[in-house]
C-alpha positions as CSV (number, residue, x, y, z in Angstrom):
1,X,107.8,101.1,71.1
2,X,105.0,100.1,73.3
3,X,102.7,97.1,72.3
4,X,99.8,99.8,72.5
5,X,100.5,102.4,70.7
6,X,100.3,105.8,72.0
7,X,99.5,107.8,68.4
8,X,96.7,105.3,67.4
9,X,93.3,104.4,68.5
10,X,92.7,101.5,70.1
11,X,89.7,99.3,69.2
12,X,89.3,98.4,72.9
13,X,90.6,99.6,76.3
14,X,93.5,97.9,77.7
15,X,92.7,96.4,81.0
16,X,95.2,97.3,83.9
17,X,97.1,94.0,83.5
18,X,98.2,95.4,80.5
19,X,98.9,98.8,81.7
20,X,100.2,97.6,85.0
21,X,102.7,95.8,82.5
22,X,103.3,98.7,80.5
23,X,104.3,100.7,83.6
24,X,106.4,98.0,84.9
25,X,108.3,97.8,81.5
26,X,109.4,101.7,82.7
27,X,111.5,100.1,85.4
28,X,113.3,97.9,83.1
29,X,114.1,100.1,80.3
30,X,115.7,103.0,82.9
31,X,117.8,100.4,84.1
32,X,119.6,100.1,80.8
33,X,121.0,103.8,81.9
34,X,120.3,104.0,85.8
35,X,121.9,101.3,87.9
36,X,121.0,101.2,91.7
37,X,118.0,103.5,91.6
38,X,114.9,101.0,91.4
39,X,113.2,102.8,94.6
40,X,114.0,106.2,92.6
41,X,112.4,104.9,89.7
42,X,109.3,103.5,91.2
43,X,109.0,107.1,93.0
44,X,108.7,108.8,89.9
45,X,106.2,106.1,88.1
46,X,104.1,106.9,91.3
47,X,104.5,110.1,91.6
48,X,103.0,109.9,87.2
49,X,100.4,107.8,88.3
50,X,98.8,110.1,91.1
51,X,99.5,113.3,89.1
52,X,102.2,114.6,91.3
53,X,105.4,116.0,91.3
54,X,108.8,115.1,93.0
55,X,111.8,116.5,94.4
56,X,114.8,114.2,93.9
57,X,117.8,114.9,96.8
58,X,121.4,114.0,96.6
59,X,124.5,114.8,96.4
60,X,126.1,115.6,93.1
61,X,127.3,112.9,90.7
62,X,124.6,110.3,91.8
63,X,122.6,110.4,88.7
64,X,119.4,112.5,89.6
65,X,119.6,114.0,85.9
66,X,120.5,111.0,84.1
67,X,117.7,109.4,85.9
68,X,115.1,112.1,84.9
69,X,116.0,112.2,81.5
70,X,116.2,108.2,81.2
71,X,112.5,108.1,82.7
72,X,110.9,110.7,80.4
73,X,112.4,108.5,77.8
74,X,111.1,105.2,78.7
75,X,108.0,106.9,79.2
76,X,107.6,108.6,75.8
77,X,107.0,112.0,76.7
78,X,108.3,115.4,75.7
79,X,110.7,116.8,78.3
80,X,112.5,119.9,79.1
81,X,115.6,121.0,81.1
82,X,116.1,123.9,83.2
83,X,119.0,124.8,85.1
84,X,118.3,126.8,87.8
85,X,120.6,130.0,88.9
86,X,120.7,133.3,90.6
87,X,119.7,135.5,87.8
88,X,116.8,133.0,86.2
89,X,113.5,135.1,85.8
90,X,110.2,134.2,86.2
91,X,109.1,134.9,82.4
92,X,112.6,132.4,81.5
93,X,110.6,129.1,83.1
94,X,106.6,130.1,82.2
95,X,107.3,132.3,79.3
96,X,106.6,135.9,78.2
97,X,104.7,138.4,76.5
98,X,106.7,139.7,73.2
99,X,106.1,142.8,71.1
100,X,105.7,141.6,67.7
101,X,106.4,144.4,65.3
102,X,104.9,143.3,62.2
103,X,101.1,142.9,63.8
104,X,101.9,145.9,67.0
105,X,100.6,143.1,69.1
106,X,101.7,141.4,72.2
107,X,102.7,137.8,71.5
108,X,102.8,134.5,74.3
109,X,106.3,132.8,73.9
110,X,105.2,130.0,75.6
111,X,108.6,129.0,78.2
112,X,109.8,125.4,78.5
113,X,107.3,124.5,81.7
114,X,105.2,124.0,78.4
115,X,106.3,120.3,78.5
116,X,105.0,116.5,79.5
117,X,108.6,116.1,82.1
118,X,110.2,119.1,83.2
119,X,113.6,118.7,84.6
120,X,114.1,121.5,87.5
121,X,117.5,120.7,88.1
122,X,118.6,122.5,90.8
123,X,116.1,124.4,91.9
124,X,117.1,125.9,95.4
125,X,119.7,127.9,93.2
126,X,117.6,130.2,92.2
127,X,115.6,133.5,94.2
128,X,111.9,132.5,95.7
129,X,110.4,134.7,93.4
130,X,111.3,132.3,90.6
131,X,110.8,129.1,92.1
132,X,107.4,130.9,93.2
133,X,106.8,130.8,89.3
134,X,106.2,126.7,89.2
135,X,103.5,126.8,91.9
136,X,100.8,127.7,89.3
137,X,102.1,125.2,86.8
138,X,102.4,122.4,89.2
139,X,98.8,122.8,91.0
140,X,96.8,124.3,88.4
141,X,98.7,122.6,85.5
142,X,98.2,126.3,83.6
143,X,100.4,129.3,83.5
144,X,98.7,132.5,83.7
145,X,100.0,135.6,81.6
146,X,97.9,139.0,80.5
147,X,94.8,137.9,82.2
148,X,94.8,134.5,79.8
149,X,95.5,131.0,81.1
150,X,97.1,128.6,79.0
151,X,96.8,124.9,79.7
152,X,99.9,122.6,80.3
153,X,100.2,119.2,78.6
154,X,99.0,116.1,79.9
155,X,100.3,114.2,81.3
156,X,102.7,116.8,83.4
157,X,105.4,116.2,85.7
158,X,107.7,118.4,87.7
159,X,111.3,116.4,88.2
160,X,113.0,119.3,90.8
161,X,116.3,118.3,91.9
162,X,118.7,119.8,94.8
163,X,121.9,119.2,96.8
164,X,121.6,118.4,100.2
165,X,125.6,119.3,101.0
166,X,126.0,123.1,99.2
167,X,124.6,126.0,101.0
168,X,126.8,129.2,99.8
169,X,124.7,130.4,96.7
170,X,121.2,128.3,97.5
171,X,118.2,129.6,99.0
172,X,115.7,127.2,101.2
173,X,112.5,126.5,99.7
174,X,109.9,127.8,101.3
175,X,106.9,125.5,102.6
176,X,104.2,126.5,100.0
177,X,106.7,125.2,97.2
178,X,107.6,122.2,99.3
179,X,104.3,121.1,99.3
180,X,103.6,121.1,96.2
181,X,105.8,117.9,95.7
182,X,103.7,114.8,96.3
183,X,106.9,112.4,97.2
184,X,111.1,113.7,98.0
185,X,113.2,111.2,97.0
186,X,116.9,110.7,98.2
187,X,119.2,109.3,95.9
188,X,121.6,108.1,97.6
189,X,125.0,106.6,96.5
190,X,124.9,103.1,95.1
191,X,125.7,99.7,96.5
192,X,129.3,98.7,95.5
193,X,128.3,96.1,93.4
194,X,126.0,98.5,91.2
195,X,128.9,101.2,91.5
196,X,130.8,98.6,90.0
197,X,128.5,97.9,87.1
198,X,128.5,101.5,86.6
199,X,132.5,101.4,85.8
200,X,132.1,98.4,83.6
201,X,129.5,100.1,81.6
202,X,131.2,103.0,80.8
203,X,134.3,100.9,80.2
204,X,132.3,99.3,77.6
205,X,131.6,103.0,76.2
206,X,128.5,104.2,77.6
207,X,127.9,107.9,77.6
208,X,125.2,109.4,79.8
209,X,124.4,112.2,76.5
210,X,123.2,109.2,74.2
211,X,120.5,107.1,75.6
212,X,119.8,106.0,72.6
213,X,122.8,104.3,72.6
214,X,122.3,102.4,75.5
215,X,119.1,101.0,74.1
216,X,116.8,103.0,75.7
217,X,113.4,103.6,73.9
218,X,110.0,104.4,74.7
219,X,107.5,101.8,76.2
220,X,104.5,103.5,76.7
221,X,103.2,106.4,76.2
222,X,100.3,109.5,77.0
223,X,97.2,107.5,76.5
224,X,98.5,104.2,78.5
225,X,99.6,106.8,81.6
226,X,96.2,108.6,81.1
227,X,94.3,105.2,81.2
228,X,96.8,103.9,84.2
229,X,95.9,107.1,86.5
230,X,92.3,106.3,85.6
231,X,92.8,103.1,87.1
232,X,95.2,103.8,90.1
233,X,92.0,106.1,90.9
234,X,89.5,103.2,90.8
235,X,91.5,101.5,93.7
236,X,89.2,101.2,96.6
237,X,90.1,102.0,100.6
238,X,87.9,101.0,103.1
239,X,86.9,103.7,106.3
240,X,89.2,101.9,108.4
241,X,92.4,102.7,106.5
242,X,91.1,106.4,105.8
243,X,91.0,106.6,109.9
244,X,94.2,104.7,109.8
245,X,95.0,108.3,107.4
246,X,93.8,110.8,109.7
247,X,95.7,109.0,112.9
248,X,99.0,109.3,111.5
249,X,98.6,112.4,110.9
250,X,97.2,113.7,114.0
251,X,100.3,111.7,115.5
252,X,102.4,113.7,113.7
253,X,100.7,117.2,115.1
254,X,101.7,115.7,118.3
255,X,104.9,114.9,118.3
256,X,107.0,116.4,120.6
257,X,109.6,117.2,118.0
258,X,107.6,118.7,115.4
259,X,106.4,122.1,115.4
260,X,104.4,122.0,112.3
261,X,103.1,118.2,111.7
262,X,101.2,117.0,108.5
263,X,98.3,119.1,106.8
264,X,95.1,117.5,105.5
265,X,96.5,117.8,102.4
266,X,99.2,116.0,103.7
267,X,96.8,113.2,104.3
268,X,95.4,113.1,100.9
269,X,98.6,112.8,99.0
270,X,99.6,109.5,101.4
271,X,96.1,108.5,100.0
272,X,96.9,109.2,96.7
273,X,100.6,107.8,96.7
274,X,98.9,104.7,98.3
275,X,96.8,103.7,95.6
276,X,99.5,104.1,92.9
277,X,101.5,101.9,95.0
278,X,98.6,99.0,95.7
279,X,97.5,99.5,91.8
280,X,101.0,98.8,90.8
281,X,101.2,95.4,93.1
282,X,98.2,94.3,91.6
283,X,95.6,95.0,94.7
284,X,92.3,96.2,93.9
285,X,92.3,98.3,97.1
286,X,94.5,100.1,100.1
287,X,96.0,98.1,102.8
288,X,97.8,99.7,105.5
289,X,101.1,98.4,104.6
290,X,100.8,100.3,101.5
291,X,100.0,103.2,103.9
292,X,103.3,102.4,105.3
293,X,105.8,102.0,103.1
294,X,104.7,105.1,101.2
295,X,104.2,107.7,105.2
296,X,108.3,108.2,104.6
297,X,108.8,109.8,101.2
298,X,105.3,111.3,101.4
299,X,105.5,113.0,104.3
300,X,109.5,113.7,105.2
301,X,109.2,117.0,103.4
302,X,106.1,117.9,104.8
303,X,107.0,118.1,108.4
304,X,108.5,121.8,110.0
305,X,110.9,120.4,113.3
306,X,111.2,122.6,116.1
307,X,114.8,124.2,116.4
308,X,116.1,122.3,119.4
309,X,115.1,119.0,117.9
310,X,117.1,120.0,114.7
311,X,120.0,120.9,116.7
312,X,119.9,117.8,118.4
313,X,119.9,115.9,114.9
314,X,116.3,114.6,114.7
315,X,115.3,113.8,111.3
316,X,112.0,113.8,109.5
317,X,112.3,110.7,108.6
318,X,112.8,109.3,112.2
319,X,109.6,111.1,113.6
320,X,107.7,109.4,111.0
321,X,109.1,105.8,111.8
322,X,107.8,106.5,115.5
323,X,104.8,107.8,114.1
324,X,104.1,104.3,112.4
325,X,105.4,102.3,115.4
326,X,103.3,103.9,117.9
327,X,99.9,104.6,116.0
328,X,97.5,101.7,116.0
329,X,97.2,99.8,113.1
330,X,93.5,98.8,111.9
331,X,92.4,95.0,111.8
């Protein structure tokens, strides 16, 4: 269990060594299940720390679930697993209004968005109108049902995953539900020598359906992640690196490749993923290296290509390396 614990009151308030340490313990205990991933994991402490959400991209078989459900654990927060399909409802991920006999009143079942993690594995399996039915839960952090809005638990993070290789049976998702994840993440396949560790692990009997098992356990907890956003939104930036911002991208809008180029909003989640990322190094403010390093998976999702550059096999993530290469970078 964490050193602080998350179901008493502290006398004092931990300062953010200690919760930067708390955080970083995150890292290490997902590694006793998740070998290879440390950039996935980090994406997913940031993406907690700025309040956002993240959509995890691989192909199948390269851990995305285990790696949701190992996190949530370190963490010590509630989570919740849905597998998306074709005939998923709306009402089967927010919940639903049920006639209860006994009283002749209409009753909220609450559905399993009512969570701390929610797993979304899968999600381009299932029809617009029910991916349509996070957008409320992941902006507001409410659901909405017979006029009454219900508040979501806090902390709340949306863990969507999808295969980049499948097509027959998946349906695109559309830009207003793209958006709504602050970072994508590809998981890609291991290194060999983590592929081999993976092997020698579950030689020595490691199943992926008993983290406990493996050692796994909680390290933190709600009020350490509440107090660590608090502080990742204390970190300072200076009007240089805001301009530094707004240049990237406006470089983006100009690309010759890009038919739709990054939004304000845009802007202000590289902002926000930038601070999680200089509070977790230990820098009281934004540098634009921390700008930098966090454009790619920020942004990569964010970008709409025109048709001929996609034929000619232009990537997001390309664009964006120009972007930085090309845009002045303040003293």
């Amino acid at each position: 269990m964490s050193a602080l614990d998350p179901t008493s009151t502290p006398a004092t308030t931990p300062s953010s060594d200690q919760l930067r340490e708390a955080m970083n313990r995150v890292r290490i205990e997902v590694g006793k299940a998740v070998v290879g991933q440390d950039g996935a994991v980090t994406g997913l402490l940031i993406a907690l720390l700025s309040r956002g959400h993240v959509l995890l991209e691989g192909v199948p078989g390269v851990a995305k679930t285990l790696l949701v459900r190992a996190f949530s654990r370190a963490i010590g927060l509630d989570t919740a697993r849905i597998q998306f399909t074709p005939d998923l409802m709306p009402g089967d991920v927010t919940g639903s209004l049920v006639f209860d006999a006994r009283s002749g009143e209409f009753d909220f079942r609450a559905g399993p968005v009512f969570t701390h993690v929610l797993l979304a594995d899968e999600i381009n399996r299932t029809p617009p109108k029910t991916q349509a039915a996070l957008l409320e839960a992941m902006e507001e952090r409410q659901v909405s049902a017979d006029g009454v809005s219900r508040a979501l638990p806090d902390p709340f993070l949306v863990a969507a995953t999808q295969n980049p290789v499948e097509h027959e049976g998946t349906y695109t998702l559309p830009e207003a539900q793209l958006d709504r994840f602050l970072l994508k993440l590809m998981i890609d396949v291991p290194a060999r020598a983590d592929e081999i560790s993976v092997l020698r692990r579950h030689a020595s009997g490691f199943t992926p359906r008993d983290l406990p098992a493996a050692g796994l356990e909680a390290v933190t907890g709600a009020e350490e992640i509440r107090a660590a956003q608090a502080a990742v939104g204390r970190v300072e930036v200076s009007d240089e690196v805001l301009g530094y911002v707004v240049d990237l991208a406006r470089a983006t809008r100009l690309s010759p490749s890009v038919q739709l180029g990054a939004s304000p909003r845009a802007a202000t989640a590289l902002l926000a993923t930038s601070k999680a990322w200089a509070w977790l190094g230990g820098y009281p403010a934004i540098t634009p290296d921390h700008v930098q390093t966090m454009l790619v998976p920020t942004w990569r999702h964010r970008l709409r290509l025109r048709p001929d550059a996609e034929i000619e096999g232009v990537s997001a993530d390309a664009i964006l390396t120009s972007v930085v290469q090309q845009t002045r970078v303040p003293v």
